[in-house]
matplotlib code that plots the C-alpha trace (Angstrom):
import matplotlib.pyplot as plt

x = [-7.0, -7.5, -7.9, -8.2, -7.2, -3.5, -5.0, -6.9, -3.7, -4.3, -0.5, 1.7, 4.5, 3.2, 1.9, 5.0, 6.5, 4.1, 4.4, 8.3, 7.9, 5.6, 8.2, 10.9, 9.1, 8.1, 12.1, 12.7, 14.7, 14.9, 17.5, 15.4, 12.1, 14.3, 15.8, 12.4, 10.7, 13.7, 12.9, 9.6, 9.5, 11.9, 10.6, 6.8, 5.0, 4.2, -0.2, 0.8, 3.1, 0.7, -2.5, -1.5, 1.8, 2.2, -1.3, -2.6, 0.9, 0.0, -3.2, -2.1, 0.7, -1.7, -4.2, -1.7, -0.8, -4.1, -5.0, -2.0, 0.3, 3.0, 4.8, 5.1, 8.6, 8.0, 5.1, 7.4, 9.6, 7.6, 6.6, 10.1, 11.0, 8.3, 8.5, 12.7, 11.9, 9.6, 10.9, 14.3, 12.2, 9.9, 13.6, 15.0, 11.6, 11.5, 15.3, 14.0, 10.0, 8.9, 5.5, 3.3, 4.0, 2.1, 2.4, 1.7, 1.4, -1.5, -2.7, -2.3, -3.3, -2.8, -0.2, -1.0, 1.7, 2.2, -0.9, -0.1, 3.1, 2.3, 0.4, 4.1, 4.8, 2.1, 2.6, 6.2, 6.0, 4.1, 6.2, 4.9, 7.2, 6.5, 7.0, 5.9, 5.6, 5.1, 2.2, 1.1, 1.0, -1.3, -3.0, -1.8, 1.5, 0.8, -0.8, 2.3, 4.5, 2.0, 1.7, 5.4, 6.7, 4.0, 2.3, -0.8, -2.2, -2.1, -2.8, -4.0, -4.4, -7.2, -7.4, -8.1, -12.0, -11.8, -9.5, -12.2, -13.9, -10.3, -9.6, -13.0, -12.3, -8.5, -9.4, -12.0, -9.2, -6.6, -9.5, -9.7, -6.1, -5.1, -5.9, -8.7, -6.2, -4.4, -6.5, -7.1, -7.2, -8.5, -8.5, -7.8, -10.5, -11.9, -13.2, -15.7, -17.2, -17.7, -20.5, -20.0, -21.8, -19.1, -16.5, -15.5, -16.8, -13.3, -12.2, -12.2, -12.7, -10.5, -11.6, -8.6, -5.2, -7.1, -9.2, -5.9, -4.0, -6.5, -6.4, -2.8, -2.9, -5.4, -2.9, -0.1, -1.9, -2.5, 1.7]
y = [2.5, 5.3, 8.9, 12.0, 12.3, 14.3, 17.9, 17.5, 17.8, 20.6, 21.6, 23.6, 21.4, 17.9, 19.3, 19.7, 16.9, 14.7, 16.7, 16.4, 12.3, 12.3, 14.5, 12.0, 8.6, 10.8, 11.2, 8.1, 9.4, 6.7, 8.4, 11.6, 9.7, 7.8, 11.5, 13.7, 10.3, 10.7, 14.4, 14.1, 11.5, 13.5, 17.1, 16.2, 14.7, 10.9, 11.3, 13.9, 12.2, 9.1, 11.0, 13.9, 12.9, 9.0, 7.7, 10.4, 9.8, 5.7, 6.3, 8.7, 6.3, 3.9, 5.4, 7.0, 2.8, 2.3, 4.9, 3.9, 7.0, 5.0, 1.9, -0.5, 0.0, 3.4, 2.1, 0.4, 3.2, 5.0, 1.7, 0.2, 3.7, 3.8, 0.4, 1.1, 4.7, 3.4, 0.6, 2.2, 4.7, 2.0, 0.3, 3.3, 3.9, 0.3, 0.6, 2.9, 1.8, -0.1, 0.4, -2.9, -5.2, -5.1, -8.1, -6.4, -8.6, -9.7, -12.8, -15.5, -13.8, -10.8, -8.8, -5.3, -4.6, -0.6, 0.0, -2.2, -1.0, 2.6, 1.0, -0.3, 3.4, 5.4, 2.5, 2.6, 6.4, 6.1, 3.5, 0.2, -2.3, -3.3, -6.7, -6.0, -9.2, -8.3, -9.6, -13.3, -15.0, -17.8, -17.4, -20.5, -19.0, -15.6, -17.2, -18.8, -16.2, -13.4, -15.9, -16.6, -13.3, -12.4, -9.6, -7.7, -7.4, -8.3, -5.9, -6.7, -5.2, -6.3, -4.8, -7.2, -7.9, -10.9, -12.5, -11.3, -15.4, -16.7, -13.8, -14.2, -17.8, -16.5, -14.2, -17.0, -19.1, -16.6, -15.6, -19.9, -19.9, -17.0, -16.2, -14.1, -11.9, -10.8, -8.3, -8.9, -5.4, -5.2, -2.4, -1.7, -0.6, -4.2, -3.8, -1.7, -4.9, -7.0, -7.1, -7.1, -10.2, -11.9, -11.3, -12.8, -11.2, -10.3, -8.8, -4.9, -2.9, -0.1, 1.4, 4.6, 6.1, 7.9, 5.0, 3.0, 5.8, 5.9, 2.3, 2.8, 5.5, 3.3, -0.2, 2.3, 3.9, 0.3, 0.2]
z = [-2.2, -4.2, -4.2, -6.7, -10.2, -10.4, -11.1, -7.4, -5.4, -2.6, -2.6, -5.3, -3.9, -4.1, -7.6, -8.4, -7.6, -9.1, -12.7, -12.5, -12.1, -14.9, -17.3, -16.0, -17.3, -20.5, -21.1, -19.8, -17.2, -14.0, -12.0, -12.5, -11.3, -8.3, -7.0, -7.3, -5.4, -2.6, -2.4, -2.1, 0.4, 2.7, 2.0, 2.1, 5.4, 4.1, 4.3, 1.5, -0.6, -0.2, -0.9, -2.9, -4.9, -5.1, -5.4, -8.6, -10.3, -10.2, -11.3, -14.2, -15.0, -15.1, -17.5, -19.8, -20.7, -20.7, -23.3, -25.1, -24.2, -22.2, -22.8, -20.3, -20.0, -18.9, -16.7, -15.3, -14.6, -12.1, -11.0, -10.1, -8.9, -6.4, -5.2, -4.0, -2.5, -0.7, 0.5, 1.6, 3.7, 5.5, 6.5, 7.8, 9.5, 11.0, 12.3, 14.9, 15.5, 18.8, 18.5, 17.5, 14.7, 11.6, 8.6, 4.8, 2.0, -0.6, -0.8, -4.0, -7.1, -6.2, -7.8, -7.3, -4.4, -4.3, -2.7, 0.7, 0.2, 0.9, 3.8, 4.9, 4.6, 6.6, 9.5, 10.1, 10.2, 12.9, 15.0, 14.2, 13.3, 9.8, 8.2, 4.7, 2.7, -0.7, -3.3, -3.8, -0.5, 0.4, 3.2, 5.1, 4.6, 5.7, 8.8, 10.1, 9.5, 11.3, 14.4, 14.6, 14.4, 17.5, 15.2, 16.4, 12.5, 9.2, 6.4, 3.2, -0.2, -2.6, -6.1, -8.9, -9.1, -11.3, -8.4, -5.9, -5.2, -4.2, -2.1, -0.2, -0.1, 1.1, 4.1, 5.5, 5.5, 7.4, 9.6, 10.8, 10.9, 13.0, 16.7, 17.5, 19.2, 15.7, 13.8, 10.3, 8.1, 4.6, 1.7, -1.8, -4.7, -4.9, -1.5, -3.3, -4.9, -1.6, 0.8, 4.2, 4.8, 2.5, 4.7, 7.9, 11.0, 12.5, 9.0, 9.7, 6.4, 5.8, 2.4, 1.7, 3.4, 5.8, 7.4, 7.7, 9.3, 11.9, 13.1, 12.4, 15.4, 17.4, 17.0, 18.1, 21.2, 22.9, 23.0]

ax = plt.figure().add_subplot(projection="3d")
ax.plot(x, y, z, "-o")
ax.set_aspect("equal")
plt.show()
């Protein structure tokens, strides 16, 4: 799930939140990263921190370690920090939703979590219940935990290409295993790479935020 570079953020806020996260994993600064993060989740509506704050910084983060201008520890940083702002908002969110449940993991393999994480996010904000699962689940497992708990989907995040066969070989299995009645969701860049024909019929293909959000909104209108 991806979506412009840092410099095409439409808002002077978001800008500047995503500039000031940056400076703080240049300092090495955590507590600055985790307190910028809180303000921006409570400050900003969540399709903007998502789209326009949270999703260039991860991409910057990501290239500046790529390029050799970040250390993984400071990688980490942002990472870490994201991953626990986050998550504390989807629990305060999920205290109060009684809209459908929605499962969020990845499945085996698949380690890239932030992605289905923001997911977690955008849903509970809009009053589903959200049982987010974290990265590497197989698919067996996922299937018995998204039948027991009575969902009405299971979200999924795929991002690593060279993991792509096993994921295919994944969602054919969760699509046998589950009930027809439970919808099966799928996204993330590596979507990009699969044909249609590939996937199950039942899998739906939700390729960024804003395809997500709307079957988000279309789960939550059958409540």
């Amino acid at each position: 799930l991806q979506e412009p570079q840092l410099g095409g953020a439409k808002h002077a806020a978001s800008q500047s939140f995503a500039q000031q996260i940056l400076a703080a994993a240049e300092n090495y600064l955590p507590d600055d990263c985790d307190q910028v993060l809180s303000m921006a989740l409570a400050l900003l509506p969540l399709t903007e921190v998502v789209n326009e704050v949270l999703t260039p910084v991860l991409l910057e983060v990501g290239q500046r370690w790529h390029d050799g201008n970040f250390t993984i520890a400071q990688e980490r940083l942002v990472t870490s920090s994201v991953r626990k702002q986050v998550s504390g908002v989807v629990d305060t969110y999920n205290r109060i939703a009684n809209g459908p449940l929605v499962v969020l993991a990845t499945l085996s393999g698949e380690r890239h979590e932030l992605g289905i994480l923001m997911c977690a996010l955008l849903a509970s904000s809009k009053g589903l219940r959200c049982q987010y699962l974290g990265p590497d689940l197989p698919a067996p497992d996922i299937a018995i935990f998204t039948e027991r708990v009575g969902a009405a989907a299971v979200a999924l995040s795929l991002v690593s290409n060279e993991n792509m066969p096993q994921s295919v070989d994944e969602l054919h299995s969760l699509a046998r295993l589950l009930p027809q009645s439970i919808e099966i969701w799928v996204g993330g860049l590596a979507t990009r790479e699969i044909r249609i024909e590939q996937l199950p019929p039942r899998c739906r293909v939700l390729p960024d935020y804003p395809a997500f959000e709307r079957q988000v909104e279309v789960l939550a209108g059958r409540a």
